[in-house]
C-alpha positions in Angstrom: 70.0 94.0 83.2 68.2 91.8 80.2 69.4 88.8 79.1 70.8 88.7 76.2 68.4 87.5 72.9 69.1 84.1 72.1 70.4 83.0 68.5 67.4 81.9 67.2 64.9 84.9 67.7 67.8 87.2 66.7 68.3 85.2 63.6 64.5 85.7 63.1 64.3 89.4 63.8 66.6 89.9 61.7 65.4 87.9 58.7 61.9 89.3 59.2 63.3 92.8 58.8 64.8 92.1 55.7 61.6 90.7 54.7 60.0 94.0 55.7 62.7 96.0 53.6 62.0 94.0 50.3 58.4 93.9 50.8 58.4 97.9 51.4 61.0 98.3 48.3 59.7 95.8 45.6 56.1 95.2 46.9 56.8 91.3 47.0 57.0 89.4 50.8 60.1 87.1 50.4 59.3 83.5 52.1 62.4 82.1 53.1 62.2 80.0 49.5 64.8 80.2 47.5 62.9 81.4 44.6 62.7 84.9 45.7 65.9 85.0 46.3 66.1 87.3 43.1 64.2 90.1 44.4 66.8 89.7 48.0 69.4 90.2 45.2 67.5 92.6 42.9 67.0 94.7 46.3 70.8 94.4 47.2 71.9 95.9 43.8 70.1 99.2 45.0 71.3 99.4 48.4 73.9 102.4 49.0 77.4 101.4 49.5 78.4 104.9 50.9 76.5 104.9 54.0 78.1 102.7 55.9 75.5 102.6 58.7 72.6 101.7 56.4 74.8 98.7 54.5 75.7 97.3 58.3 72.2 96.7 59.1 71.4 95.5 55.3 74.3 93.0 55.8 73.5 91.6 58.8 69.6 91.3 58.0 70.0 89.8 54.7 72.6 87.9 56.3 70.6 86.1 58.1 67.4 85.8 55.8 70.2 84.3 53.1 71.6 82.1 55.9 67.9 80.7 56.6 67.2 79.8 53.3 70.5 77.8 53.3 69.7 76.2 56.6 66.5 75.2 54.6 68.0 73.7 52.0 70.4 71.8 52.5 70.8 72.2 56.3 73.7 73.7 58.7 74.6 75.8 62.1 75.4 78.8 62.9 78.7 79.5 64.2 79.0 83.4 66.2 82.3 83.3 67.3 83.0 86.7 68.9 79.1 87.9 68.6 79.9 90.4 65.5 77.3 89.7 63.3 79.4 90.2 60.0 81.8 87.6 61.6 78.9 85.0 62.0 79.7 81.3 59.9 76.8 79.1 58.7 78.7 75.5 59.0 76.8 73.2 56.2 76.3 69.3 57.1 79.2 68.7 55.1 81.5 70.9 56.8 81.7 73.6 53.9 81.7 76.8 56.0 80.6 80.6 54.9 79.9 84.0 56.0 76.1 84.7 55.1 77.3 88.6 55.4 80.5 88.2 53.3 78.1 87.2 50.6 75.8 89.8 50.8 78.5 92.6 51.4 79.6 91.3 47.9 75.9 91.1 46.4 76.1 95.1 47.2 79.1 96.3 45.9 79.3 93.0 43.5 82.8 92.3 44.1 84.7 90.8 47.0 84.1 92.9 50.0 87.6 94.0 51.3 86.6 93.6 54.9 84.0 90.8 55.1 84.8 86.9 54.4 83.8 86.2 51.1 85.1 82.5 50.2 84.4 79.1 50.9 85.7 77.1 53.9 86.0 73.2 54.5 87.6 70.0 55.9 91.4 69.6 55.1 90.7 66.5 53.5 87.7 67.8 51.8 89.9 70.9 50.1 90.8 69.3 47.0 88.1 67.9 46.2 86.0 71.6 46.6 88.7 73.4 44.9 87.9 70.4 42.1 84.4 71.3 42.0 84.6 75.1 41.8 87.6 74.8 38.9 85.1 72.6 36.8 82.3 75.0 37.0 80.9 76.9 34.2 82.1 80.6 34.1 79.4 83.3 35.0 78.8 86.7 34.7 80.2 88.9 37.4 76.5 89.7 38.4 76.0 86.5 38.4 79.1 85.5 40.8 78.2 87.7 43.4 74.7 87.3 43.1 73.0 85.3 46.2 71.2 82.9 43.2 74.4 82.2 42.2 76.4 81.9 45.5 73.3 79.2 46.6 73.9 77.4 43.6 77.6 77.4 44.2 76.7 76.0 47.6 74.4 73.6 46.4 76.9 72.1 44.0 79.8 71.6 46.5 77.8 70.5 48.8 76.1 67.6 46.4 80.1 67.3 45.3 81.5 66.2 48.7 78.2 64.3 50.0 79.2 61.9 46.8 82.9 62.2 47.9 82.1 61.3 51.8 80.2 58.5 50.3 83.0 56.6 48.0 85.6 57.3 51.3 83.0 55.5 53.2 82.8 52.6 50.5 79.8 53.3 49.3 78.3 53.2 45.8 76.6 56.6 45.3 75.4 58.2 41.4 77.4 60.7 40.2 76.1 64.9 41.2 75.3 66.5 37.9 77.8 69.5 37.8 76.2 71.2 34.7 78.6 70.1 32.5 78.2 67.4 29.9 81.9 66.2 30.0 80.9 62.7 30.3 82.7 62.9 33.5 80.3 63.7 36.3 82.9 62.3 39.3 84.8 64.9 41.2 88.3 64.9 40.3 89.9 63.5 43.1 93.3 64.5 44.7 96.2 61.5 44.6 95.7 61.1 47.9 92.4 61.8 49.5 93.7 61.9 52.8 96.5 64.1 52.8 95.3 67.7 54.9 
């Protein structure tokens, strides 16, 4: 009997495959920046929703390549619960939680995928203050939504959101995360009372 392949080099495997699939597709090698994440998501647009068998293993590798280049960025764990890949969380410093292959099941079919996780996760306290951030947003084109550019960016801004928030609990004086917007109000909208959840 083998032992079975540790987190890590599985995550790796299976980021390095979808690395091979791009660079075999577009021509380009993708290098876990987030700058080719457009050619992950210009590959994703092509990949055939009705063969179930071939989307599985497209999920789960560009799950974890997508997942990596989060991890990069603004850092996080993986969570694999019951050892389904498609079930797999990334867990962000922050506590904002996500399923990598939610995200790229809805990349494919660009729309939420009925069986995979597609949303955002966080702290009770924290709740508010995320649904805050996503509610001020700019509206986006559907290809946009579901796009991974556009999920990282999502990520990127609630993350920056609830860093400042963590900060003014804590007492300290932080500048205000640029949301995009020029509303003259760059502070979160808090709840009436932060720590109700």
């Amino acid at each position: 009997m083998t032992a079975p392949t540790p987190l890590s080099e599985r995550l790796r495997e299976y980021a390095a495959q979808t690395v091979e699939y791009v660079r075999r597709a577009v021509g380009v090698a993708l290098d876990f920046d987030s700058d080719t994440l457009p050619l992950l998501d210009h590959y994703l647009r092509n990949v055939p929703a009705d063969q179930p068998a071939t989307t599985r293993l497209i999920i789960t590798t560009a799950a974890a390549y997508f997942g990596e280049v989060v991890v990069r960025r603004l850092g996080g764990r993986w969570e694999t619960g019951d050892g389904d890949e498609l079930t797999w969380r990334l867990v962000l410093p922050t506590g904002v939680s996500f399923s990598p292959a939610g995200m790229v099941g809805s990349a494919i079919v660009r729309a939420d995928a009925a069986d995979l996780d597609t949303g955002l996760d966080s702290p009770p306290k924290m709740r508010p203050y995320v649904e805050a951030a996503l509610a001020r947003m700019s509206p986006v084109s559907t290809e946009e939504y579901y796009s991974l550019c556009g999920r990282l960016d999502t990520l990127e801004h609630v993350h920056e959101v609830l860093l400042t928030v963590a900060a003014e609990l804590a007492g300290k004086s932080v500048p205000a995360a640029d949301d995009g917007q020029d509303d003259g109000d760059d502070e979160p909208a808090p709840p009436a009372d932060p720590l109700v959840n």
